[in-house]
BAZASE-773324 format. One line per field, with one value per atom (N, C-alpha, C): residue in three letters; atom name; x, y, z. Coordinates in steps of 0.02 Angstrom, whole numbers. Last residue first. Layout:
BEGIN
type	c(Ala, ...)
atom	c(CA, ...)
u	c(X, ...)
v	c(Y, ...)
w	c(Z, ...)
END
This chain:
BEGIN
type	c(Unk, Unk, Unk, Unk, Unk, Unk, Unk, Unk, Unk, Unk, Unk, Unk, Unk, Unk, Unk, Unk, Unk, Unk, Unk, Unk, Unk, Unk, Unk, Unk, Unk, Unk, Unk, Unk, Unk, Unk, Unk, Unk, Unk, Unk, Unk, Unk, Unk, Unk, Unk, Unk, Unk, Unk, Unk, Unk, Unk, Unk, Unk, Unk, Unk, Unk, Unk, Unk, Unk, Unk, Unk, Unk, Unk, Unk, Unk, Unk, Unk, Unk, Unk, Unk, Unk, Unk, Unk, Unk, Unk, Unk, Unk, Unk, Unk, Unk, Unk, Unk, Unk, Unk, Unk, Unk, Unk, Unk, Unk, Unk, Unk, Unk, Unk, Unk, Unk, Unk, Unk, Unk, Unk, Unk, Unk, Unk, Unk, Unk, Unk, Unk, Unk, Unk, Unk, Unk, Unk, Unk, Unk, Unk, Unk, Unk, Unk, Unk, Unk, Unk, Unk, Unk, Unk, Unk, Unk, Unk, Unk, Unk, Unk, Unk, Unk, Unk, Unk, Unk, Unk, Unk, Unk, Unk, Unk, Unk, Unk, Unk, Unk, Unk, Unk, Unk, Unk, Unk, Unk, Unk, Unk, Unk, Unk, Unk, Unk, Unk, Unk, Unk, Unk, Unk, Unk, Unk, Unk, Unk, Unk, Unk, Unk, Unk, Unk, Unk, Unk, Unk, Unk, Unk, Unk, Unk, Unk, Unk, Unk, Unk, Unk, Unk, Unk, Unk, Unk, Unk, Unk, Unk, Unk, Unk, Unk, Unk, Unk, Unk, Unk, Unk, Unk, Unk, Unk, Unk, Unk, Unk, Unk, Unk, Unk, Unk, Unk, Unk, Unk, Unk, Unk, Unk, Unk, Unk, Unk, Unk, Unk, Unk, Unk, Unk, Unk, Unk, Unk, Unk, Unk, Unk, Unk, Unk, Unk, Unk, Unk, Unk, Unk, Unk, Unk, Unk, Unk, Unk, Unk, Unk, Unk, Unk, Unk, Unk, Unk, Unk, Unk, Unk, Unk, Unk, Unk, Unk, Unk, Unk, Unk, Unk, Unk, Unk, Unk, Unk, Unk, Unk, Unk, Unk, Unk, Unk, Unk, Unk, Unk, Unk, Unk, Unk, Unk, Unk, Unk, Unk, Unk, Unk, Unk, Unk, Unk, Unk, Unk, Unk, Unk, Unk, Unk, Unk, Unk, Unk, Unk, Unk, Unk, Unk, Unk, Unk, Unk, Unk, Unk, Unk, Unk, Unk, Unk, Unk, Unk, Unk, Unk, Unk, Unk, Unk, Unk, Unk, Unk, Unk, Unk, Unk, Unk, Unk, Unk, Unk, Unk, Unk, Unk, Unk, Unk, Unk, Unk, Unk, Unk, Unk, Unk, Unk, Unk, Unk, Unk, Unk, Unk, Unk, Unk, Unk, Unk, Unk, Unk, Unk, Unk, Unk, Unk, Unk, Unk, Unk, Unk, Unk, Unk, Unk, Unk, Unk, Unk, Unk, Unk, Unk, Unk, Unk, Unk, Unk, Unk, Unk, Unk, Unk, Unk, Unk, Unk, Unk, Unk, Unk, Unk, Unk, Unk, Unk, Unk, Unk, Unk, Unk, Unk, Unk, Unk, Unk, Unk, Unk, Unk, Unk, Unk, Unk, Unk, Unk, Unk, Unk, Unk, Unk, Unk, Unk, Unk, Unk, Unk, Unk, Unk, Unk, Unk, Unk, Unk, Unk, Unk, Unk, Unk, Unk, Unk, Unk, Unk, Unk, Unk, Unk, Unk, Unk, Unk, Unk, Unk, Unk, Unk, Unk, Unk, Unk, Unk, Unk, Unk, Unk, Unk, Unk, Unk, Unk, Unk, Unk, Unk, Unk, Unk, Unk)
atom	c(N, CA, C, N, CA, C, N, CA, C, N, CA, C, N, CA, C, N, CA, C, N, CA, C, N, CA, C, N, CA, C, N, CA, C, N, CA, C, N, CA, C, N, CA, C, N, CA, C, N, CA, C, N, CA, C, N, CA, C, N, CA, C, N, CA, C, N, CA, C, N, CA, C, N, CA, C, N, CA, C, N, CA, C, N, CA, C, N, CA, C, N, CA, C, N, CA, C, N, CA, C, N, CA, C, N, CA, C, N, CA, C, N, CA, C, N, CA, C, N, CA, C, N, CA, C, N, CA, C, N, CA, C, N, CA, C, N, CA, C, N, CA, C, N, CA, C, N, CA, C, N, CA, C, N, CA, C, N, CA, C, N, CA, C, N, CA, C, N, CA, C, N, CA, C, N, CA, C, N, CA, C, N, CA, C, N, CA, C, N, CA, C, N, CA, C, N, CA, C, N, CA, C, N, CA, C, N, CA, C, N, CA, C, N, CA, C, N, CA, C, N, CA, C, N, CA, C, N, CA, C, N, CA, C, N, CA, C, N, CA, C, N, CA, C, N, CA, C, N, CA, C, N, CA, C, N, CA, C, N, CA, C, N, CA, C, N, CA, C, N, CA, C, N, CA, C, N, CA, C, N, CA, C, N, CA, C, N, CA, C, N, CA, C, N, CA, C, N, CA, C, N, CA, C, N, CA, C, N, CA, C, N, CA, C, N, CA, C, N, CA, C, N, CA, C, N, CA, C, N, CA, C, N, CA, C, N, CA, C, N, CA, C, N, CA, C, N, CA, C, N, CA, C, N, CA, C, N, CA, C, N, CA, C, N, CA, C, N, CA, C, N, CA, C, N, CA, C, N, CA, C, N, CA, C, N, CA, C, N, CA, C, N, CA, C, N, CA, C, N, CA, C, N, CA, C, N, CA, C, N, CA, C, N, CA, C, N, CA, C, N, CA, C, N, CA, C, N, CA, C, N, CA, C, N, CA, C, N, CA, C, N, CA, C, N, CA, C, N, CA, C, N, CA, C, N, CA, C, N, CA, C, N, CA, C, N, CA, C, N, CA, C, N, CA, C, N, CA, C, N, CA, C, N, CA, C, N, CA, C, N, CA, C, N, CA, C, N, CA, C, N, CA, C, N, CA, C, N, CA, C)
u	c(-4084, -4116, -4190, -4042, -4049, -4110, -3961, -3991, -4038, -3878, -3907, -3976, -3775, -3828, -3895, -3717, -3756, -3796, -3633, -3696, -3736, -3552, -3602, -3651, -3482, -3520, -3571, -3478, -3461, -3502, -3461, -3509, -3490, -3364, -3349, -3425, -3363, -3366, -3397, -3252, -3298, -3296, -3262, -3243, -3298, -3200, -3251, -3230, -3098, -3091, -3153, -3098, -3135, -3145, -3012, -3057, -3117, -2882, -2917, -2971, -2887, -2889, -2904, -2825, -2885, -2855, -2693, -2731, -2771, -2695, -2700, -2750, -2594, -2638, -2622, -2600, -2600, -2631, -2547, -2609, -2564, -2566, -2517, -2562, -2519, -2567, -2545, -2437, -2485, -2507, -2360, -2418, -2462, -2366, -2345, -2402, -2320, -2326, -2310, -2381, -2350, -2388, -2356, -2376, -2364, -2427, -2367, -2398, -2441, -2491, -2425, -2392, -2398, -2438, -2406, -2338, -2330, -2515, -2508, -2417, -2653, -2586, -2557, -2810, -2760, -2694, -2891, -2879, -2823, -3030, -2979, -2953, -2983, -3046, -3007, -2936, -2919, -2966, -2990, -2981, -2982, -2895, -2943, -2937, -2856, -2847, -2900, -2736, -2784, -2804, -2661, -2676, -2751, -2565, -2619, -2610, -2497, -2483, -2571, -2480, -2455, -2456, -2619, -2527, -2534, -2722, -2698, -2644, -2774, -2720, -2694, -2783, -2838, -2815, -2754, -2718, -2772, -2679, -2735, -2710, -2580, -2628, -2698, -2420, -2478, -2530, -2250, -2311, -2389, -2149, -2201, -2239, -2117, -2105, -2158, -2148, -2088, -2093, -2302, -2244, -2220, -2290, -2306, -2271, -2258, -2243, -2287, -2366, -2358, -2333, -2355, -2349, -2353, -2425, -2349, -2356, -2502, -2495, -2435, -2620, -2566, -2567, -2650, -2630, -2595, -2749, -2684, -2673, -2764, -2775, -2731, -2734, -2796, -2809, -2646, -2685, -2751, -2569, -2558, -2619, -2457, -2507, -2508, -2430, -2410, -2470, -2323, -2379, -2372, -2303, -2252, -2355, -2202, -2292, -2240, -2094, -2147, -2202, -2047, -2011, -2040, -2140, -2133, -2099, -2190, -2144, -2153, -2347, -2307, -2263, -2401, -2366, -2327, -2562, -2524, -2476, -2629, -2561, -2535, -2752, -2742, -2688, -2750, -2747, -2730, -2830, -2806, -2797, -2818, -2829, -2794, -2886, -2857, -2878, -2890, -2914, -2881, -2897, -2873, -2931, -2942, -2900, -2870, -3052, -3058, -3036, -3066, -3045, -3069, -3115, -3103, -3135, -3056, -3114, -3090, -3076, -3070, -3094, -3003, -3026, -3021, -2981, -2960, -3016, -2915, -2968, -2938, -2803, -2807, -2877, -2842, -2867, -2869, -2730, -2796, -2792, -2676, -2675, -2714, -2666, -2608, -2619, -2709, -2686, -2627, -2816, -2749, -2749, -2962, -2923, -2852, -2999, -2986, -2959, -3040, -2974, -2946, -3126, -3143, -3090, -3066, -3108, -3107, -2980, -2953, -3019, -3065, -3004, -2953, -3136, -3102, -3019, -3238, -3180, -3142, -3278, -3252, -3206, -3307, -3281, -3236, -3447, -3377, -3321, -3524, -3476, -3429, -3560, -3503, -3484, -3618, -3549, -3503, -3747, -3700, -3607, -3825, -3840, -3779, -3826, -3784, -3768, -3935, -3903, -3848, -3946, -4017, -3962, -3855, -3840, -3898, -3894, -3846, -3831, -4042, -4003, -3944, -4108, -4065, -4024, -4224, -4170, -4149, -4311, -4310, -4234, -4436, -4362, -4353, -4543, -4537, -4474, -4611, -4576, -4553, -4786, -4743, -4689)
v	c(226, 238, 256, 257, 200, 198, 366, 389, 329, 331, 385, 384, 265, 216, 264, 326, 307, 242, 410, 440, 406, 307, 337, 369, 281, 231, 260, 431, 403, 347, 470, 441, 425, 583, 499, 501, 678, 676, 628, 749, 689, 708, 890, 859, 794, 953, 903, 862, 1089, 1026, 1014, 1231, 1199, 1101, 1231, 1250, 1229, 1208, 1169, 1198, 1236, 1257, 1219, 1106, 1129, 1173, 1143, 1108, 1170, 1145, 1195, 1185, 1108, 1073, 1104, 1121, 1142, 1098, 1059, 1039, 1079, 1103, 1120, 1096, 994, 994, 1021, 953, 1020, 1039, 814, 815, 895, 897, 847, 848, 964, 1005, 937, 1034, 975, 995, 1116, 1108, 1054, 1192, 1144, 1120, 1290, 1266, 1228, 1322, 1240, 1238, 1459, 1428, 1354, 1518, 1506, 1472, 1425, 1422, 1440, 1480, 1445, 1452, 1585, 1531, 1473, 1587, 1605, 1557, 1528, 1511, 1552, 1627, 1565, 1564, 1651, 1683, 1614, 1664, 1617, 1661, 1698, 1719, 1682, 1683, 1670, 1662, 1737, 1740, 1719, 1732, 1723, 1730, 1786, 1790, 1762, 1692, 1756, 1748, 1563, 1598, 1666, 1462, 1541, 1530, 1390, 1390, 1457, 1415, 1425, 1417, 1479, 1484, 1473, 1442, 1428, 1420, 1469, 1450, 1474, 1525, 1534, 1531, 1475, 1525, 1496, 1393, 1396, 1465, 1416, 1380, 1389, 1476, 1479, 1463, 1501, 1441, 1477, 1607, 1550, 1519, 1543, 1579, 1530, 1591, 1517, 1559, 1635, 1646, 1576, 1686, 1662, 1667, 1612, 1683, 1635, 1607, 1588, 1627, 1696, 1678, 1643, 1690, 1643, 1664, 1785, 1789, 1761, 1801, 1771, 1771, 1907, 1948, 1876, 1833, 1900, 1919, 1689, 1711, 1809, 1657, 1694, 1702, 1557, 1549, 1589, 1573, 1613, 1608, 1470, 1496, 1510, 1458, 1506, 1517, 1306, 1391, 1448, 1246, 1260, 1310, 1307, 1253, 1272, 1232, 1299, 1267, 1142, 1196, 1241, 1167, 1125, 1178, 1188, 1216, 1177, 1176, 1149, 1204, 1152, 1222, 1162, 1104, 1073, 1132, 1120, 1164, 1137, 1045, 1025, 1087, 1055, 1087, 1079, 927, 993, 1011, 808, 846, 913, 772, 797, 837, 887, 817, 826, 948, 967, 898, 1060, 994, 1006, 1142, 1152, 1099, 1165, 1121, 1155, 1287, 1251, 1188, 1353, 1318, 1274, 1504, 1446, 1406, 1635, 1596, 1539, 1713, 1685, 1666, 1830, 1798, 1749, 1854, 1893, 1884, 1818, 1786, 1819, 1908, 1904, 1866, 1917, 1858, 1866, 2050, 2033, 1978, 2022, 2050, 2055, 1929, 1984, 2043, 1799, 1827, 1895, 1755, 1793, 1824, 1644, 1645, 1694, 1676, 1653, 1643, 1737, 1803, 1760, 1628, 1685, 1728, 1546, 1529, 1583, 1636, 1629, 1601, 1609, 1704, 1675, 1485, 1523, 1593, 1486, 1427, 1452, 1521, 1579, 1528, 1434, 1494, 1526, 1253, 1310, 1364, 1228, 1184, 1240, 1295, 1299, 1267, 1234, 1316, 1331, 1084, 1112, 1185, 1031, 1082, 1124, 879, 912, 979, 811, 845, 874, 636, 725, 753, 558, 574, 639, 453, 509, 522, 322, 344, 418, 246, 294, 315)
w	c(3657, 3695, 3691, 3526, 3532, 3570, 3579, 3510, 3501, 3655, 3660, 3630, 3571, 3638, 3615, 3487, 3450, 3516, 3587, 3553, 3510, 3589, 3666, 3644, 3501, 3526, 3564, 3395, 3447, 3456, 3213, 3256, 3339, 3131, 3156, 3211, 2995, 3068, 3123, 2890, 2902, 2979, 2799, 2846, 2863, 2637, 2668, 2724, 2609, 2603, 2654, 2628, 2566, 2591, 2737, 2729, 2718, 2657, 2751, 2718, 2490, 2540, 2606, 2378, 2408, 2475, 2269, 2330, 2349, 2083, 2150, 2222, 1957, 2045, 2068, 1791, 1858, 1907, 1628, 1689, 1745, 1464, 1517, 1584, 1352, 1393, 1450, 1243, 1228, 1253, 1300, 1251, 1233, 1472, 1433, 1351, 1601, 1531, 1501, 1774, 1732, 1647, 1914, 1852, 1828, 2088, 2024, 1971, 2225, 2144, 2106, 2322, 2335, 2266, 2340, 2337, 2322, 2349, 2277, 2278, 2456, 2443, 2381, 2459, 2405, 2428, 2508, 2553, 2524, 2395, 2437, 2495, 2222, 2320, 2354, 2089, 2166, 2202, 1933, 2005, 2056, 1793, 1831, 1923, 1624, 1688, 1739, 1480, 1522, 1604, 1325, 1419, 1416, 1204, 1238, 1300, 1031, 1104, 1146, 880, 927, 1000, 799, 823, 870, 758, 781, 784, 601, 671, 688, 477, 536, 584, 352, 409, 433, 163, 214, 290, 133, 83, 127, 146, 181, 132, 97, 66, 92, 196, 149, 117, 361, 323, 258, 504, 439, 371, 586, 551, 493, 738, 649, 628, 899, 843, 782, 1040, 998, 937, 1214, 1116, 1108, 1365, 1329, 1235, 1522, 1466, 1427, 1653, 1601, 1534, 1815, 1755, 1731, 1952, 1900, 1846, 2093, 2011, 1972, 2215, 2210, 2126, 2187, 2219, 2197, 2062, 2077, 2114, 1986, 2033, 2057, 1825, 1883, 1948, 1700, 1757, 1813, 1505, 1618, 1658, 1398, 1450, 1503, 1317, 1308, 1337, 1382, 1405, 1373, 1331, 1403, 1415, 1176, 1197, 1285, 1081, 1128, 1172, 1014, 963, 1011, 1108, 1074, 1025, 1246, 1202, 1159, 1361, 1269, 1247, 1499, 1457, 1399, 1649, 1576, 1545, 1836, 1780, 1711, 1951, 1916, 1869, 2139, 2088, 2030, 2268, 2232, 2159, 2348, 2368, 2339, 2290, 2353, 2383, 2128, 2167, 2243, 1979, 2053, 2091, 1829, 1883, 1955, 1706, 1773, 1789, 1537, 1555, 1641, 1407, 1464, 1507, 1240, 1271, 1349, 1233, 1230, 1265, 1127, 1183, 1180, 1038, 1047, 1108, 897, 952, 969, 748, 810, 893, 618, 682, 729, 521, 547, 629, 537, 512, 487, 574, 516, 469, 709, 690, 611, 731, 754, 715, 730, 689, 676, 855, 814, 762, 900, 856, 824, 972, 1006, 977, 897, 932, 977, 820, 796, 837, 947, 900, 878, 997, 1038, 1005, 890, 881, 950, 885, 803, 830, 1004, 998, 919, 1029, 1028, 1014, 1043, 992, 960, 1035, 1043, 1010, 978, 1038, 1062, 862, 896, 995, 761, 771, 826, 756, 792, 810, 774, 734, 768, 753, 787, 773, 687, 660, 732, 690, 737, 711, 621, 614, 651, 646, 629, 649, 567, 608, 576, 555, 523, 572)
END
């Protein structure tokens, strides 16, 4: 007999419909007067990659600021013009989002790039942060032999 295992998605992630909801605006009566754009963080040898999902937002509507070890991105996405409103699930209005730096960040050397909706940051690794290698000598590997 094989037995079939259900997976119940509302069980995998309890809380994935109320971060949803107030991610969207829910909370607000389902008027779209703002949101949170979704982001992406990775991290290279050499830096820190930040993805922001903007789709619909032009480059001259996001202001990227550094303030005290604290990035923000911020800016609008206007509604759409056009039509008599049937159905809105696409937020609109204003968003921010805020990330705290390693210390030790250069916020003069962070640069951007805005292609496809996709706002990406590179914020080099601190000396610091960065993974030092540390070379073997011949003499110490007699030593060690010995």
């Amino acid at each position: 007999m094989t037995t079939l295992m259900f997976r119940d998605p509302f069980l995998a992630a309890p809380f994935r419909l109320m971060e949803e909801y107030l991610r969207t605006g829910g909370g607000n009566g389902g008027r779209g007067t703002g949101f949170t754009p979704l982001l992406d963080v990775r991290e290279t040898a050499e830096e820190y990659l930040v993805m922001v999902d903007l789709p619909g937002v032009k480059s001259e509507d996001v202001t990227i600021e550094v303030n005290e070890q604290v990035l923000t991105v911020s800016g609008s996405r206007p509604a759409a013009e056009t039509g008599e409103a049937q159905n809105v699930e696409r937020p609109y209005g204003s968003f921010s989002r805020s990330l705290t730096l390693p210390t030790g960040v250069d916020s003069d050397s962070i640069g951007a790039d805005y292609t496809d909706g996709v706002l990406t940051l590179h914020i080099p690794k601190p000396a610091a942060a960065k993974p030092k290698k540390i070379a073997i000598s011949a003499s110490a590997q007699k030593q060690i032999e010995e």
